[in-house]
C-alpha positions as a Python dict, from the first residue, in 0.01 Angstrom:
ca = {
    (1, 'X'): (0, 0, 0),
    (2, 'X'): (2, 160, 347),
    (3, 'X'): (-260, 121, 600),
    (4, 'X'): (-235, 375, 824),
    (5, 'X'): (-398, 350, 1162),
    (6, 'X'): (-596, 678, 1355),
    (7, 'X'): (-819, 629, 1607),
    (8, 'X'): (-1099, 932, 1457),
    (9, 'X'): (-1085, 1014, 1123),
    (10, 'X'): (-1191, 1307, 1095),
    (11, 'X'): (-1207, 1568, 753),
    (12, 'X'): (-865, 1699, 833),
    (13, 'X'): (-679, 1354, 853),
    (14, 'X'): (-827, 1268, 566),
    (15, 'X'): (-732, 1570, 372),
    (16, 'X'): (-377, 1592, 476),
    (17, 'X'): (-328, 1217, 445),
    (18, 'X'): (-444, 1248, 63),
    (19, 'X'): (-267, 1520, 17),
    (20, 'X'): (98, 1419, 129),
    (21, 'X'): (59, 1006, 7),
    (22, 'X'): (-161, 1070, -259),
    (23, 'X'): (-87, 1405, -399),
    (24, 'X'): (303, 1427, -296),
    (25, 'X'): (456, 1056, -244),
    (26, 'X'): (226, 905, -536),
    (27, 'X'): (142, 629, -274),
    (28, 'X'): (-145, 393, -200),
    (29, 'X'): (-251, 403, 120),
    (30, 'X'): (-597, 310, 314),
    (31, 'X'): (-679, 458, 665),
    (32, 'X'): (-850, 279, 929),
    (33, 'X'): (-994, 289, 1300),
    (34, 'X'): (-1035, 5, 1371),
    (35, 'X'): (-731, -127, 1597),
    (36, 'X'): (-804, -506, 1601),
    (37, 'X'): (-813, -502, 1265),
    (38, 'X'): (-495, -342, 1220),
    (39, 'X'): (-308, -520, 1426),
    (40, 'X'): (-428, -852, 1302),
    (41, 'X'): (-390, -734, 968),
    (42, 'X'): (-42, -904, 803),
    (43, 'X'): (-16, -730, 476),
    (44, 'X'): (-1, -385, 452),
    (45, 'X'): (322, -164, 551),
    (46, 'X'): (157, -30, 846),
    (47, 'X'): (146, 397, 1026),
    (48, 'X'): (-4, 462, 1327),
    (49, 'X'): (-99, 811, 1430),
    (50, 'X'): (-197, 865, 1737),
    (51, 'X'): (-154, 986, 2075),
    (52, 'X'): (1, 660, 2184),
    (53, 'X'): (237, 416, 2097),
    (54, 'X'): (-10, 150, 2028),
    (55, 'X'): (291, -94, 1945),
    (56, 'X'): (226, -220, 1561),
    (57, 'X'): (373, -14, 1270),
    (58, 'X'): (581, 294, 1267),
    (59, 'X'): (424, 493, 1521),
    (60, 'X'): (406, 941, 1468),
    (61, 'X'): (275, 1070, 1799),
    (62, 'X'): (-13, 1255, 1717),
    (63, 'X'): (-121, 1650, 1795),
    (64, 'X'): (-517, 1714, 1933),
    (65, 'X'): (-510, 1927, 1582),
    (66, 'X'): (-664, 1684, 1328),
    (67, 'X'): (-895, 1531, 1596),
    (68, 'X'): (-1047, 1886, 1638),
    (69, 'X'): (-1302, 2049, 1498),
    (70, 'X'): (-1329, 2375, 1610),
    (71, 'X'): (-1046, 2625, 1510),
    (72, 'X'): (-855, 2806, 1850),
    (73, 'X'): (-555, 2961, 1963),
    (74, 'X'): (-281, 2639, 1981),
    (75, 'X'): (55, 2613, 2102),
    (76, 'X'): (281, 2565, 1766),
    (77, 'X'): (593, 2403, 1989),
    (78, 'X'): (833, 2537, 1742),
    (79, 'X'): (1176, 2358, 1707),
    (80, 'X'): (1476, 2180, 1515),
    (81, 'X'): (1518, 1879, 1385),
    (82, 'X'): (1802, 1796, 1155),
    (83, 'X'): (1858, 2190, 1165),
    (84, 'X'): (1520, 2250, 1010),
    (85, 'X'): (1307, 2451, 1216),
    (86, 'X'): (964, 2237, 1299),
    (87, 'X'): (609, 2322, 1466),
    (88, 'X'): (441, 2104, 1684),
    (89, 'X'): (748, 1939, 1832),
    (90, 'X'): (743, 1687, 2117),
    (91, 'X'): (913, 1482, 2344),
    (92, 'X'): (740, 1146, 2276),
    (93, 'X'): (1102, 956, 2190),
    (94, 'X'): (902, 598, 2041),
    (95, 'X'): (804, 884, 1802),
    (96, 'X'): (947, 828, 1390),
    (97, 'X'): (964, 1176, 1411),
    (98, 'X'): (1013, 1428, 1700),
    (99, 'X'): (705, 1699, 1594),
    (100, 'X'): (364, 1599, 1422),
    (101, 'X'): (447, 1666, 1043),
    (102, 'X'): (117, 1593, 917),
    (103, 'X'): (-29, 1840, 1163),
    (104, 'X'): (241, 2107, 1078),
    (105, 'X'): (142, 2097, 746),
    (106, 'X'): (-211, 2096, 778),
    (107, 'X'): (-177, 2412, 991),
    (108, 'X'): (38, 2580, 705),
    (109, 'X'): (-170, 2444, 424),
    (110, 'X'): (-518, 2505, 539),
    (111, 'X'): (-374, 2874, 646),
    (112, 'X'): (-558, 2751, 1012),
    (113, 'X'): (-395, 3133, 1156),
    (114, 'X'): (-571, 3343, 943),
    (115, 'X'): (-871, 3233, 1087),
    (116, 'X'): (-808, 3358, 1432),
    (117, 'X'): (-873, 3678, 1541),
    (118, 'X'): (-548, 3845, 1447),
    (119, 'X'): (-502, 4246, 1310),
    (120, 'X'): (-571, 4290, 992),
    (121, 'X'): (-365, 4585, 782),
    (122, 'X'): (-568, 4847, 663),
    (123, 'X'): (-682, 4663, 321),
    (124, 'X'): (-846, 4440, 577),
    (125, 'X'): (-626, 4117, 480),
    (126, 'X'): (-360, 3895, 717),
    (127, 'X'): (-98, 4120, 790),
    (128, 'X'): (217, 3892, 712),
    (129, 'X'): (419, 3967, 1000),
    (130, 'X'): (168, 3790, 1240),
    (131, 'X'): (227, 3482, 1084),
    (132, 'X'): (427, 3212, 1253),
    (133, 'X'): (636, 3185, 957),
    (134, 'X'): (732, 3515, 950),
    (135, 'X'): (826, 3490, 1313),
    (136, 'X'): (1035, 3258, 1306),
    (137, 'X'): (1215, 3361, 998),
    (138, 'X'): (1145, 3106, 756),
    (139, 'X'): (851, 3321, 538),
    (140, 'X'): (1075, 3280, 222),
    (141, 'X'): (1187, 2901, 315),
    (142, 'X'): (1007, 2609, 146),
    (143, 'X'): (926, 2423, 484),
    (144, 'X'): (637, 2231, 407),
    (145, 'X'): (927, 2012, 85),
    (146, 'X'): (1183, 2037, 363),
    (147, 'X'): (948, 1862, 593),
    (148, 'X'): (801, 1610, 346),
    (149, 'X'): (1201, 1550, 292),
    (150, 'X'): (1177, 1428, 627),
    (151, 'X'): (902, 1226, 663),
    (152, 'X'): (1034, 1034, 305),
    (153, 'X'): (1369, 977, 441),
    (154, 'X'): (1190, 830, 775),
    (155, 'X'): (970, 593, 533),
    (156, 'X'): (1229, 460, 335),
    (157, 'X'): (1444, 401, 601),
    (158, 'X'): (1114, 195, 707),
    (159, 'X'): (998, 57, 445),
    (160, 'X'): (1278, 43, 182),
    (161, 'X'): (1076, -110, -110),
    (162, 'X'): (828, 208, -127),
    (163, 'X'): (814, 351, -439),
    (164, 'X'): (744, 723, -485),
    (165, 'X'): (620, 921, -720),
    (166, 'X'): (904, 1163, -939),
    (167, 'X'): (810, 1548, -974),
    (168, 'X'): (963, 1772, -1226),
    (169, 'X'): (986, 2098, -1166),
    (170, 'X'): (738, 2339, -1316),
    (171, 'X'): (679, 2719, -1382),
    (172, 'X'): (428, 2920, -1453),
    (173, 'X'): (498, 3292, -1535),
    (174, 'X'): (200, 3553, -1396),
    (175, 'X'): (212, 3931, -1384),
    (176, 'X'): (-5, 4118, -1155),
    (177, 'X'): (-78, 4479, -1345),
    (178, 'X'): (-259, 4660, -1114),
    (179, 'X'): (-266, 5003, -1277),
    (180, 'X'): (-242, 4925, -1649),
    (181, 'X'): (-159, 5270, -1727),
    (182, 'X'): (-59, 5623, -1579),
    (183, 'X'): (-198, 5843, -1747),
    (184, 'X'): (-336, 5744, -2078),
    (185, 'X'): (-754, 5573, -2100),
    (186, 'X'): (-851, 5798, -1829),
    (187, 'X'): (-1197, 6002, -1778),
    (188, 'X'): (-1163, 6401, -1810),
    (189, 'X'): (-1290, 6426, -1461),
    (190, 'X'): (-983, 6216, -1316),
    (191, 'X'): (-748, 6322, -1585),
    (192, 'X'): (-845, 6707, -1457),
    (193, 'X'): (-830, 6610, -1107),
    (194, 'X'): (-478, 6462, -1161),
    (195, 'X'): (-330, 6760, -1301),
    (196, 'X'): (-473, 6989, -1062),
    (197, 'X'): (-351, 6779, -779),
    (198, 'X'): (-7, 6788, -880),
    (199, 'X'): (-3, 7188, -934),
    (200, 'X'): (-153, 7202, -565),
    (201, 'X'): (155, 6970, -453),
    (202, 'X'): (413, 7189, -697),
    (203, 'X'): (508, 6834, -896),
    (204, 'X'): (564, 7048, -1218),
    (205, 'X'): (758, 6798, -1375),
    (206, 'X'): (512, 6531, -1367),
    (207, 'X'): (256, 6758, -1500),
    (208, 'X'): (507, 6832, -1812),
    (209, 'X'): (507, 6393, -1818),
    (210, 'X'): (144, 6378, -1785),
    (211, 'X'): (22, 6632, -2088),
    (212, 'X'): (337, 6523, -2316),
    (213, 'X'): (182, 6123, -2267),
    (214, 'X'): (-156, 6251, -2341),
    (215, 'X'): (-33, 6438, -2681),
    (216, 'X'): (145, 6100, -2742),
    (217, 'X'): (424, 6312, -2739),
    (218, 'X'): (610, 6066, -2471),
    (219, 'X'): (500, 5706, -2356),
    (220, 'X'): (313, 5645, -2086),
    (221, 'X'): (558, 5530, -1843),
    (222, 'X'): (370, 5217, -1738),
    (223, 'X'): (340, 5127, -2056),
    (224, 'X'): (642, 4836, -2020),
    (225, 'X'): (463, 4526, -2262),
    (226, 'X'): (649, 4539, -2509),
    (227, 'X'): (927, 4489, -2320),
    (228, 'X'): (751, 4229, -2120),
    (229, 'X'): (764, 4055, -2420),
    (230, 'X'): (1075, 4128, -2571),
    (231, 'X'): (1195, 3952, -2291),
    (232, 'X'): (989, 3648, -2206),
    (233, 'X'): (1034, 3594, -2583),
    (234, 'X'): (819, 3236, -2641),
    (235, 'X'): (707, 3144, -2301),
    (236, 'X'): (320, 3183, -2239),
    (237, 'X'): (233, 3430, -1955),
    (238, 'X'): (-54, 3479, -1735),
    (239, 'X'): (-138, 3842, -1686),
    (240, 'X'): (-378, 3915, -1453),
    (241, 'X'): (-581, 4290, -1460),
    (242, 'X'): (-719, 4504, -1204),
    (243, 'X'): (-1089, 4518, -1317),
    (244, 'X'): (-1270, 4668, -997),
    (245, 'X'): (-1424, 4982, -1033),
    (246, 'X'): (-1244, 5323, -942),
    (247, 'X'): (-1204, 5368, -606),
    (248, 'X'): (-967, 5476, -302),
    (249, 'X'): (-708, 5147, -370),
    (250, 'X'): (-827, 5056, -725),
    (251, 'X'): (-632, 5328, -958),
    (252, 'X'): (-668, 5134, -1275),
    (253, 'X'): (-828, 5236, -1561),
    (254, 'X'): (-1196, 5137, -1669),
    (255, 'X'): (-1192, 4793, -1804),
    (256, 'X'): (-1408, 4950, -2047),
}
């Protein structure tokens, strides 16, 4: 068991600390704040995060982050280490580690930027390209596993007899189908509208693909399950359906 030493816990420690021993490494651990007791304590492996080498365990220099409660505007300090691009590097060198990885998580994780008062795109959600992941060009790497890579290397190297917990890998196949069909299962009034609106724009041809679907004379040409599963063969999907009502960005069909 670890006993890992903080001088506040506060919700987010204790959230990211179950989440990376408990959830990740498999590991028992038990946090305290009490530093006499920790230092006079002779069993456990010992942490201490903090914002001070307090000279008893293997010591990660601590960010204000997880102390706070409040969310703000915060300096992410981004850097390398190992060739792995890091936030909330430092220069503290009695440090295991040369950025706060438990408060680099916790700022991915929790999704701490979308909480500040950045632009949102027109459907009113985070606009990707404000992220910090975005600008530093690592949207599409796994950094949180390359940076619990890190910290696992820096505990075994520690504490050698650790034993963590195996993952295998998992998938779990989803399609989004946010118009379920074109043309087909639509009211008269938007099935008119449709047609007329292409005539106005002189799209002829997908007038002549519109009426030949609703003869049945042609398929509708987002009709594609049947090949969905012709494909995926015996795995189990999840499909998930548009089922708002009709309206400027919800095209679909009535779930009716």
């Amino acid at each position: 068991m670890l006993l890992i030493y903080t001088p506040h816990i506060t919700n987010r420690i204790q959230y990211i600390m179950q989440y990376i021993f408990e959830e990740k490494f498999g590991i028992n651990y038990q946090l305290i704040n009490n530093i006499e007791a920790y230092k006079n304590d002779k069993h456990y492996l010992k942490i201490a995060y903090a914002n001070q080498n307090i000279q008893e365990g293997l010591f990660f220099y601590a960010d204000t982050l997880l102390f706070q409660e409040n969310i703000q505007s915060i300096e992410l300090n981004a850097g390398f280490f190992n060739n792995i691009k890091v936030l909330f590097a430092h220069s503290n060198n009695l440090s295991a580690l040369p950025f706060d990885v438990f408060a680099a998580i916790f700022y991915l994780l929790s999704r701490y930027e979308e909480y500040l008062n950045e632009p949102l795109d027109k459907f009113q959600n985070y606009n990707y390209s404000n992220s910090i992941l975005f600008k530093q060009k690592i949207l599409d790497t796994p950094i949180v596993e390359q940076w619990l890579e890190l910290l696992k290397e820096i505990l075994l190297k520690n504490f050698p007899y650790l034993q963590f917990k195996n993952h295998t890998p998992k998938f779990a196949l989803s399609f989004d189908i946010d118009v379920a069909y074109a043309y087909k299962n639509r009211s008269i009034a938007i099935t008119a509208g449709g047609i007329a609106k292409k005539i106005i724009q002189l799209n002829f041809n997908e007038v002549k693909n519109q009426l030949l679907t609703l003869l049945n004379k042609k398929k509708d040409k987002y009709d594609t399950y049947a090949y969905i599963f012709s494909s995926i063969k015996n795995k189990k999907p999840i499909f998930f359906f548009d089922m708002g009502d009709y309206g400027k960005f919800d095209k679909n069909p009535s779930w009716k």
